[in-house]
C-alpha distance (Angstrom), angle and dihedral (degrees) to the residues before:
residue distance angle dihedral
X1 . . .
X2 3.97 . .
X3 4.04 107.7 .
X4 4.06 109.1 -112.9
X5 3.76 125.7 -147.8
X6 3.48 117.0 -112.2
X7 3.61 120.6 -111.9
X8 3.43 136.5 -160.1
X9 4.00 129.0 -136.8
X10 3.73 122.9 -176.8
X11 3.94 109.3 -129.5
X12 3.70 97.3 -156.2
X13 4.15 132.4 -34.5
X14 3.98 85.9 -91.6
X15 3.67 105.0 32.8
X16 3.88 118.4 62.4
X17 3.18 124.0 -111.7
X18 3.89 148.0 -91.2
X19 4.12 122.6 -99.7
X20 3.79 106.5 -158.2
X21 4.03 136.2 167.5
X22 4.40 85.8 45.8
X23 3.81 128.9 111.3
X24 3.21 109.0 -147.6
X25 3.88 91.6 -159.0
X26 3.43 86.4 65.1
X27 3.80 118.1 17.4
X28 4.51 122.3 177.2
X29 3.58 116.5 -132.4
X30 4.04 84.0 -105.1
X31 3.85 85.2 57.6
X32 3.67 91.6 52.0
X33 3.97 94.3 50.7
X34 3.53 90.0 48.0
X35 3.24 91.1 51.3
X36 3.67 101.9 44.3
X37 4.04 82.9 48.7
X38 3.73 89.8 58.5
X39 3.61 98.3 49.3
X40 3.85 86.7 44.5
X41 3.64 93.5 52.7
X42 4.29 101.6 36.2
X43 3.24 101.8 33.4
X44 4.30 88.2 -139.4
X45 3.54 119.7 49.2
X46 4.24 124.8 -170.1
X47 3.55 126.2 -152.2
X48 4.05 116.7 -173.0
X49 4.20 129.8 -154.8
X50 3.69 93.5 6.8
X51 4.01 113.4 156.9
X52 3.48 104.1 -145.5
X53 4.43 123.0 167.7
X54 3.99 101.9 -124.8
X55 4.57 75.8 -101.8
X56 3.52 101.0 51.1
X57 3.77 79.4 48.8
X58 3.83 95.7 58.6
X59 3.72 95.6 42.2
């Protein structure tokens, strides 16, 4: 399966927003700064249908 970029989609002006095209199983470094830049930026970010092991979860 070709890698996708991650995106980011704001949820609503109060409540974070929505990382999308990322498996969390297996995130890229680009992934990670995106991510990281999300967080930074919205305070809350969602991720939907990721299948994570209960410790891939807590890493």
């Amino acid at each position: 399966m070709a890698h996708q970029t991650a995106t980011i989609r704001t949820m609503t002006p109060g409540c974070g927003a929505e990382v999308l095209g990322v498996d969390l199983a297996n995130p890229s470094n680009s992934d990670m700064e995106t991510i990281r830049a999300a967080y930074r930026d919205y305070g809350v970010i969602f991720f939907r249908d990721q299948k994570l092991t209960p410790e891939q979860h807590i890493a």
